[in-house]
C-alpha positions, 0 to 999 in steps of 0.5 A: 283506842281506850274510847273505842274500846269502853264504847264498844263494851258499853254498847254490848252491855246495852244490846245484851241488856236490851235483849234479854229484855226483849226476851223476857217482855215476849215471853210475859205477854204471850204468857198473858195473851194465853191465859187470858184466852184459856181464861175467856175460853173456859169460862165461856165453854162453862157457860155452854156446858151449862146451858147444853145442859139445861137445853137437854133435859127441856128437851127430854122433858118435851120429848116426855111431854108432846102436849106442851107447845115450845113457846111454853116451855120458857125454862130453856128460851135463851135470856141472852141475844148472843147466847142460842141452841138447835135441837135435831133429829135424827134426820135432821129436822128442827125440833126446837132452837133459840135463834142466833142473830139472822146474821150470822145464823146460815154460817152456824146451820152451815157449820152444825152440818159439817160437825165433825167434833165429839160430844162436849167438844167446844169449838171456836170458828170464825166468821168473815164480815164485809167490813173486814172484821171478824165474829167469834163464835163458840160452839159445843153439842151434846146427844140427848137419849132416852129408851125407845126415842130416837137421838136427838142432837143440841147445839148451843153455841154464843157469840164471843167476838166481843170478849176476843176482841177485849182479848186483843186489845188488852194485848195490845195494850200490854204490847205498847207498854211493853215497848215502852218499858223495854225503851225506858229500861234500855236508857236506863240499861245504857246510863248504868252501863256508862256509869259502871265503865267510869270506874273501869275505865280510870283503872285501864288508865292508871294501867296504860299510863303505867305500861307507858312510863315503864316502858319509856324508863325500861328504854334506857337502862336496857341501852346500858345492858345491851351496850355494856354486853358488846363491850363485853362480847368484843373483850378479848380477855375473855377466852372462856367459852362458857363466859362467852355463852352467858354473854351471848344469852344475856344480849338475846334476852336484852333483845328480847326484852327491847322489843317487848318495851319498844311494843308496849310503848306502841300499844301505850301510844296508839292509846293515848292517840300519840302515835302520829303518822308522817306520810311520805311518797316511795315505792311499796314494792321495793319497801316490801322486797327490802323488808322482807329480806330481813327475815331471810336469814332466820328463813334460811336457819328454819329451812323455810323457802321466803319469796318476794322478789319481782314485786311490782313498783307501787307508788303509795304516801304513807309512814314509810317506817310503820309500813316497813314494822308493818311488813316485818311483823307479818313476814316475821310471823309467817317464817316462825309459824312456818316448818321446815320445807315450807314457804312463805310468799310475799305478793301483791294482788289485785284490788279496786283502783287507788288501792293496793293489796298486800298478800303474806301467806304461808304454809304453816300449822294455820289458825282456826275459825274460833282463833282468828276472830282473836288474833288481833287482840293483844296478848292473845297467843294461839298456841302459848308453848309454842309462841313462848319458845319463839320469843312471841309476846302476843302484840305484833299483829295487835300492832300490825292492825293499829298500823292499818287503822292509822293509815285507813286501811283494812287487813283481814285473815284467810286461813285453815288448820294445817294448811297455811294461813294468809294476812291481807292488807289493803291500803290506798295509794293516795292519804285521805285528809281532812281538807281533801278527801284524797290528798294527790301528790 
């Protein structure tokens, strides 16, 4: 149990520290991804800018100038293959260009056509290849205006699929060693872990070994008090009632206290893996309905209806005596949760073959969703007020599932506010063992 209980913590310091990680590489890459692309892009868009510039007052200048021949005016020829402009009319004619290559040039006339974006606007469209790759190409346009000249529209766009697919890589790149940051730090995370729970652990040790001496030495002394408390309650010299009353408290509260040494000592035990079970053959029904007639005496003093007769016979090998606590424990927490005029119902139900389903259901204040995914944990009460006017110590259905556990069973909770709550347990009929998966008897 101690193994298992530091396992699980270790591995959700792990997983937590893993997450968190996870978290934080996702959001540093997209944060770089972003502005290396915002870098590439503004820088690039500048270029465009620049160049629609110079592009524009050429053509005014041409335009001021219809004697010079384009392949003369050189100041506005691109210097850069990837780098090209258009110049339009208003009626779509080509009056000047810088070509782009021929292959990718009927896709921007085709996009120049549809152009819906404003002036200085830059775009990035993306051209499908028969390879399966991508070209990137960015594009802007600027209006060039002069008195009495019609409009005159520049495009000058680059071919940027090189620095996006720099872009990409990069992010890979930093994606890979992310990765590998996050498994280095995950290992790193889980060693840690394990070295914090060392000093965790040897105190829950020094704390369980405790409970479990002082629970086995409470024994023998609270034996002295309960049997020196009938004496004294079978004395016939004491005719006091008020005597008789202080004898009768004292022997409750030695019960009391018997049973929350008795429960330590379980808990203490299942931890040290010193609870051993001694599995034998009989009838659960009859240990069920025999059992359950215990607790009918404090259902009759609560006014709770109890049912569990006509149990079927059920032939099962287990621990005959933890399946009787078993079964106390659950039709004990049933009646005292139970107000008067209610019911409590002990039944079996159907299950898959070669098991048994034991159902324990009542009518009581129920459990919520928040509680019952804690109401196996030991000292772990619902209603605290409530289960200290009861005599509750908050171990019985910790004990309840370590029973379970034992005999490789399961028990689940079904229940709803105000409206009742049911324990199902489910065991097997046949004990699995080491040697034989199922041990037929």
């Amino acid at each position: 149990m101690t193994e298992n209980l530091f396992g699980k913590s270790r591995r959700k310091l792990t997983m937590l520290y893993s997450f968190v990680m996870i978290i934080f590489l996702a959001v540093l890459i997209f944060a770089m991804h972003q502005s290396m692309e915002w870098s590439i892009r503004s820088e690039q868009a500048r270029e465009l800018w620049d160049t629609a510039d110079n592009v524009a007052e050429a053509q005014k200048y041409l335009n001021q100038h219809p004697e010079l021949v384009i392949d003369d005016t050189v100041a506005y020829k691109s210097t850069n293959d990837r780098l090209f402009f258009y110049v339009f009319d208003e009626d779509g004619r080509l009056l000047n260009f810088a070509r782009a290559s021929f292959r990718i040039e009927p896709f921007i006339l085709d996009v120049m056509s549809q152009w819906s974006s404003q002036p200085g606007d830059v775009v990035v469209v993306t051209k499908p290849r028969s390879n399966g790759n991508k070209t990137k190409i960015m594009l802007t346009m600027q209006k060039v205006q002069e008195p009495g000249m019609p409009v005159q529209t520049v495009y000058v766009g680059k071919d940027v699929t090189a620095l996006y697919n720099g872009m990409e890589k990069a992010t890979i790149i930093m994606a890979g060693m992310g990765l590998l940051a996050l498994l280095i730090a995950t290992i790193v995370g889980h060693i840690l872990s394990g070295k914090a729970m060392v000093p965790l652990k040897a105190a829950y040790e020094k704390q369980r070994q405790f409970a479990a001496d002082a629970s086995h030495e409470l024994r023998t002394p609270l034996a002295v008090v309960m049997a020196s408390a009938d004496l004294l309650q079978n004395d016939p010299s004491i005719q006091s009632p008020f005597l008789k009353q202080v004898i009768e408290d004292v022997r409750d509260e030695v019960k009391k206290m018997t049973k929350l040494v008795s429960d330590l000592l379980v808990v203490a035990r299942s931890d040290n893996k010193a609870l051993k079970l001694k599995p034998s053959k009989f009838d659960f029904g009859a240990v069920v309905a025999q059992t359950a007639r215990l607790m009918q005496p404090l259902a009759d003093q609560k006014g709770v209806a109890l049912n569990a007769e006509g149990l079927p016979k059920v032939i099962i090998q287990a621990d005959e005596q933890k399946i009787r606590q078993l079964v106390l424990i659950l039709v004990d927490n049933a009646v005292k949760y139970t107000p008067s005029g209610g019911h409590v119902t002990v039944e079996f139900r159907k299950t898959e073959k070669g098991k048994v389903c034991l159902a324990v259901s009542d009518t009581g204040i129920g459990i919520s969703k928040e509680d019952q995914e804690k109401v196996f944990d030991r000292f772990y009460r619902v209603d605290k007020a409530r289960s200290r006017e009861m005599g509750g110590n908050g171990l019985g259905l910790a004990i309840a599932q370590e029973i379970v556990n034992l005999h490789q069973g399961t028990i689940r909770i079904d229940s709803e506010l105000g409206k009742g709550t049911t324990f199902l347990v489910t065991l097997r009929t046949r004990r699995k063992t080491k040697g034989n998966p199922l041990n037929l008897f």
